[in-house]
C-alpha positions in Angstrom: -29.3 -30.6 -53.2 -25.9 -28.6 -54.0 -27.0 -25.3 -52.8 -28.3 -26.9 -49.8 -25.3 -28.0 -49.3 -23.4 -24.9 -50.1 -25.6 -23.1 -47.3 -24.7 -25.8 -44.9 -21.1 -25.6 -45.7 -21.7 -22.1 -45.8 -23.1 -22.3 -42.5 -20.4 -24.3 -41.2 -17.4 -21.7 -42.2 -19.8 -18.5 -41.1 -19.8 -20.3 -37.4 -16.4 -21.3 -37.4 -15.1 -17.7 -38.3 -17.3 -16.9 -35.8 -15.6 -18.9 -33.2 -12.5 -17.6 -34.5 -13.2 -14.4 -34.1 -14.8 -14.8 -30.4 -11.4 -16.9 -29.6 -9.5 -13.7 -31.0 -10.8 -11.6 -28.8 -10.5 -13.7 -25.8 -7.1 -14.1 -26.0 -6.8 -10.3 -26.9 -8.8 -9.6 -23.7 -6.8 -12.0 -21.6 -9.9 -13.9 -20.0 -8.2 -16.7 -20.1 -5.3 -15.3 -17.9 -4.7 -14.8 -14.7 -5.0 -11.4 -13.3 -1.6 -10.3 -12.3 -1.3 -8.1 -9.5 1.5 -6.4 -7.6 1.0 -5.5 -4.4 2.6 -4.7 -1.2 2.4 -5.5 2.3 1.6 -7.3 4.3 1.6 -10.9 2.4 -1.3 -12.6 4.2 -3.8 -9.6 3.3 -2.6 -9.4 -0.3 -3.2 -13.4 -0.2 -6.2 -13.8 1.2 -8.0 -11.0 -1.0 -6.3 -12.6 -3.8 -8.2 -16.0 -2.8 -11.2 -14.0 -2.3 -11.4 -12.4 -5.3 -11.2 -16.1 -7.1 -13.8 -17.7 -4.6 -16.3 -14.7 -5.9 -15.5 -14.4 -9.6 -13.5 -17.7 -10.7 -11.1 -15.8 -12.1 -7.2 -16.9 -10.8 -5.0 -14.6 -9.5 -1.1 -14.0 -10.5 0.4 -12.3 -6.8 3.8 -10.6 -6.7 4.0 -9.1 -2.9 6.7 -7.4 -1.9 7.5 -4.0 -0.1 6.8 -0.8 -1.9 10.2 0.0 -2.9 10.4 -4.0 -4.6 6.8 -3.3 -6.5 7.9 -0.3 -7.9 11.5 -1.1 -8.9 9.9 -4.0 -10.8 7.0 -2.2 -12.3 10.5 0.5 -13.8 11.9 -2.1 -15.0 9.2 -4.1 -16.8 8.0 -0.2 -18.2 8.8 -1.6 -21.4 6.7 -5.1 -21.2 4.4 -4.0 -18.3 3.1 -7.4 -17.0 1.1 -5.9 -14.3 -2.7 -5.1 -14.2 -3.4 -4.0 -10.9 -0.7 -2.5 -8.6 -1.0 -1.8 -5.2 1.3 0.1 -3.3 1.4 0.9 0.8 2.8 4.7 -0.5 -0.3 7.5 -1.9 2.8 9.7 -3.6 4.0 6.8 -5.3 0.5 6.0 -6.8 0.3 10.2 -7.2 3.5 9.3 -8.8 2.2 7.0 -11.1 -0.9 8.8 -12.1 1.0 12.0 -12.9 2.9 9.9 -15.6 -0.1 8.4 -16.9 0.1 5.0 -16.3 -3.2 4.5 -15.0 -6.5 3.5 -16.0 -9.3 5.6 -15.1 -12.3 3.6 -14.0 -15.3 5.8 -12.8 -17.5 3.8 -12.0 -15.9 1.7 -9.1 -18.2 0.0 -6.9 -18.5 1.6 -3.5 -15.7 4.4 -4.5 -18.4 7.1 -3.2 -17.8 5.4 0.1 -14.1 5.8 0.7 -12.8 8.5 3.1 -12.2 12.0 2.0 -9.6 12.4 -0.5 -8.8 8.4 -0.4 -9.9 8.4 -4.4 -7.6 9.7 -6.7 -9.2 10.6 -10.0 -10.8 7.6 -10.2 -7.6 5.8 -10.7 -6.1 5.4 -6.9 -8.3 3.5 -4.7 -7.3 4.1 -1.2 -8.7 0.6 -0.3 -7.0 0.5 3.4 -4.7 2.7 5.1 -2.0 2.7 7.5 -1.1 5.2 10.4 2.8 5.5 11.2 3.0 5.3 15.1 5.9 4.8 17.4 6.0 1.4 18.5 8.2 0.2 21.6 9.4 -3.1 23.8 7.2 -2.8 26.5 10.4 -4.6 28.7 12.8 -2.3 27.7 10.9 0.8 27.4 9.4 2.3 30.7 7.9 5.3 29.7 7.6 5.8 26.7 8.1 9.6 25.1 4.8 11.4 23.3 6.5 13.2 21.0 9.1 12.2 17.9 11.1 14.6 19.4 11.8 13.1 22.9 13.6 10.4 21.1 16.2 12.7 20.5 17.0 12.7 24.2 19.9 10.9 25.6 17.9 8.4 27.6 16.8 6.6 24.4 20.4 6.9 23.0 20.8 3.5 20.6 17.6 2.5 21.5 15.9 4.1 18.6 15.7 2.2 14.8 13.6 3.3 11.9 12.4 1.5 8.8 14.6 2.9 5.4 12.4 5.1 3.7 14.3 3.4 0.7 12.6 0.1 1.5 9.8 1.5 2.7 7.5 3.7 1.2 5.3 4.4 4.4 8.8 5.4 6.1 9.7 8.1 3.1 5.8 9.2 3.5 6.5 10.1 7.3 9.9 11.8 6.3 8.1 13.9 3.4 4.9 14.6 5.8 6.9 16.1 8.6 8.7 17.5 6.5 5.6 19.1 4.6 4.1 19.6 8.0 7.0 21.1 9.9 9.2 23.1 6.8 12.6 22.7 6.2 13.5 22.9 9.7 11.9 19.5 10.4 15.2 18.5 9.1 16.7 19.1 12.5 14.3 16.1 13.8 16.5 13.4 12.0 19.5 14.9 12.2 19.4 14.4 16.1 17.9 10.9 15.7 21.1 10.2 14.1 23.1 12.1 16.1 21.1 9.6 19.1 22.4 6.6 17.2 19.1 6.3 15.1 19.5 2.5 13.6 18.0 2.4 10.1 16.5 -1.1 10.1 15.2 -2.1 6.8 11.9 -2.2 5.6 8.8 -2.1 8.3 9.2 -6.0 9.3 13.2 -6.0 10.3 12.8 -2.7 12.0 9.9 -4.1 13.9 11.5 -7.4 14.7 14.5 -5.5 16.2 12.1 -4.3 18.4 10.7 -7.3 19.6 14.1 -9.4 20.0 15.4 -6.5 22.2 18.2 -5.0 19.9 16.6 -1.7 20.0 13.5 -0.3 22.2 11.5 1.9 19.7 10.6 1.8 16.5 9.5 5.0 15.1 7.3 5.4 11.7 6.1 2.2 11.4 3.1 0.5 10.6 0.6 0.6 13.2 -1.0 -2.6 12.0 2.1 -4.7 12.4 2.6 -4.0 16.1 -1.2 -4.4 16.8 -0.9 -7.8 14.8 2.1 -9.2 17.0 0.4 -7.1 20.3 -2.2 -10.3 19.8 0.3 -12.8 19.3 1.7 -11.9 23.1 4.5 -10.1 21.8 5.9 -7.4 24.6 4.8 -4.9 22.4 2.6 -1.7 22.4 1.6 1.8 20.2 1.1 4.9 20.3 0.9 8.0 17.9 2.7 11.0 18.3 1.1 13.7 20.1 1.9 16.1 17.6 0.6 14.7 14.7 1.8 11.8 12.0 1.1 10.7 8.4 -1.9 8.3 7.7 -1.4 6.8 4.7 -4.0 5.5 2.3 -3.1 2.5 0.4 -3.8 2.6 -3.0 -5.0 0.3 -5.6 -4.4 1.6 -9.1 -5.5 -0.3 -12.5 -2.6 0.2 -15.4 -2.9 1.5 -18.3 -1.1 -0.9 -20.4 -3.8 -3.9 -19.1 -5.1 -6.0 -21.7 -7.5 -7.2 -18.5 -9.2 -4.0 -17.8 -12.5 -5.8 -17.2 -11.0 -8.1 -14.6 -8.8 -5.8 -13.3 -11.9 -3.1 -12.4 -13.9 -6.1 -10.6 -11.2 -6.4 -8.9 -11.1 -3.0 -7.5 -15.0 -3.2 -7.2 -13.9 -6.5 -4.7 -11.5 -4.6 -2.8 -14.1 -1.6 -2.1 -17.1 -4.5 -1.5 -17.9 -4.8 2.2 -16.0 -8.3 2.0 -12.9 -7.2 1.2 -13.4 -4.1 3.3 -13.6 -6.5 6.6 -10.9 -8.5 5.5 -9.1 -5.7 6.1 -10.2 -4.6 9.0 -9.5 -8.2 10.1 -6.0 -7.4 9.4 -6.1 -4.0 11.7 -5.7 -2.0 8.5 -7.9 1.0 8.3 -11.0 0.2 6.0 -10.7 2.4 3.2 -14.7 2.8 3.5 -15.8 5.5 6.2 -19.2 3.3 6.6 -16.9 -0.1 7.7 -16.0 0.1 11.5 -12.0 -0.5 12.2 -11.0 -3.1 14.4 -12.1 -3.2 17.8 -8.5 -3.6 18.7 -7.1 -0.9 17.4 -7.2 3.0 17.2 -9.6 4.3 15.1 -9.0 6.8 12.1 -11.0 9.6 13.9 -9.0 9.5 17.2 -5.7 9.9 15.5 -4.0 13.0 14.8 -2.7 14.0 11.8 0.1 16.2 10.4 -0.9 18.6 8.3 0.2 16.9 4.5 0.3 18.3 0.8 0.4 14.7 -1.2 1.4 16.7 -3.9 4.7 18.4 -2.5 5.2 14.9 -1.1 5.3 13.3 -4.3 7.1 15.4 -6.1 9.9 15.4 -3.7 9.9 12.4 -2.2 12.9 11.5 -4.4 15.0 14.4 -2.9 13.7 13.8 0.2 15.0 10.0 0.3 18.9 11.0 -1.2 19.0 13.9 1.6 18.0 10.9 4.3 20.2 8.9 3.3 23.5 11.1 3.1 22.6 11.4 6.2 22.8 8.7 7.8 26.4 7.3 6.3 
């Protein structure tokens, strides 16, 4: 009877360390916890893949949105306690950026990564998910002909008409500096000097330079977002696009995993949601360019293959994007 007892008791404590050991691990995992992901623009995308993601795996998500500039100013100052798992960022240097410091998790075998356009995957640790192309966007009330070029906005006829998103806000507006710059050589420096020369207004991040747009202040916004205009275009706004006939940047947004993530497992399904074909017309939805080459744009809207491009080193960009961005903005003060 007592060493039946001692094997039940036995028994008892070998399940219970068990369950110890399994509750351990959970916690070290994090599989309890949210996934915390930073992620910028625009809000109602990085929301409603953030619901998605939940509805398909029951795991809850922890959202920070904000512009590039605001996710990775947090990320630097959290380097020390990184509370991020996922980070996703409207800038492919600044993910470069990342990667070369190696902060990033390398996950190989990503759901649907064979799929993404050429050179949208980084290593296996940027996902270009969705994309942007910076166009020149104008009031179509103020703006009666509107010029092809970046450079006809030099001319005096659009003098103080013309803003600009910072490219320290906004890491799709230091991408266009950096890519004409890549594309044209240091005498694509000329370019903004005469924009500034022309009164260039440097509006803020994509939104405020957009909105100054549409209330009238200026007439032209160049470098934006494409998918912003196209996005108040169906809300009736007096509002058009078009991409310069020279060439601009199209920038795929990345979604990066970190390193320091004790939720790598939940943080990979969630880049395998954001490459499923879901997520993929979610953004699409959103007049983003789909990340996927197989997953049609938006009817709406111009698709990757009719746009022109600049001809880009990512690398060159990323390493001196930094420069690039003091240079700007001496000159503009």
């Amino acid at each position: 009877m007592k060493n039946k007892m001692m094997k039940k008791v036995s028994g008892i404590v070998g399940l219970g360390t068990a369950f110890l050991l399994i509750s351990a691990c959970a916690a070290a995992d994090g599989s309890d916890e949210p996934l915390v992901v930073y992620s910028a623009g625009p809000g109602g995308l990085a929301e409603s893949l953030a619901e998605g993601f939940t509805q398909e795996t029951g795991r809850e998500v922890d959202l920070f949105q904000s512009t590039t500039g605001s996710v990775v100013g947090r990320l630097e100052a959290e380097m020390d306690n990184p509370a991020a798992d996922v980070v996703i960022l409207a800038s492919w240097p600044s993910g470069m950026d990342l990667m070369e410091r190696e902060l990033l998790h390398t996950y190989a075998d990503a759901e649907n990564a064979d799929l993404l356009n050429e050179g949208w995957n980084g290593d296996n640790q940027l996902f270009g998910y969705s994309a942007s192309a910076l166009g020149i966007t104008y009031n179509t009330e103020l703006i009666e002909q509107a010029g092809e070029d970046w450079a006809d906005y030099t001319d005096e006829e659009f003098n103080g008409l013309v803003a600009m998103p910072d490219p320290s806000e906004s890491g799709s507006a230091l991408d266009f500096i950096a890519g004409y710059l890549s594309d044209q050589g240091d005498s694509g420096w000329a370019l903004f000097e005469e924009l500034v020369e022309n009164d260039l207004e440097v509006a803020g991040a994509n939104r405020p330079a957009l909105d100054s747009v549409i209330n009238g202040a200026n007439g032209v916004v160049l470098a934006g977002v494409d998918y912003m205009a196209y996005s108040v275009m169906e809300q009736g706004e007096p509002i058009d696009i078009h991409y310069a006939s020279s060439g601009t940047v199209v920038n795929p947004r990345p979604a990066m995993i970190l390193d320091s993530s004790e939720r790598k497992e939940a943080a990979e399904q969630f880049i395998d949601y954001l490459l499923s074909d879901g997520a993929q017309e979610i953004v699409a939805d959103d007049y983003l360019l789909p990340g996927r080459s197989d997953i049609d744009a938006h009817p709406d809207r111009v698709p990757f293959e009719d746009i022109n491009e600049l001809d880009i080193d990512w690398e060159w960009m990323m390493e001196e994007q930094e420069n690039i961005n003091e240079r700007f903005q001496e000159s503009i003060r």
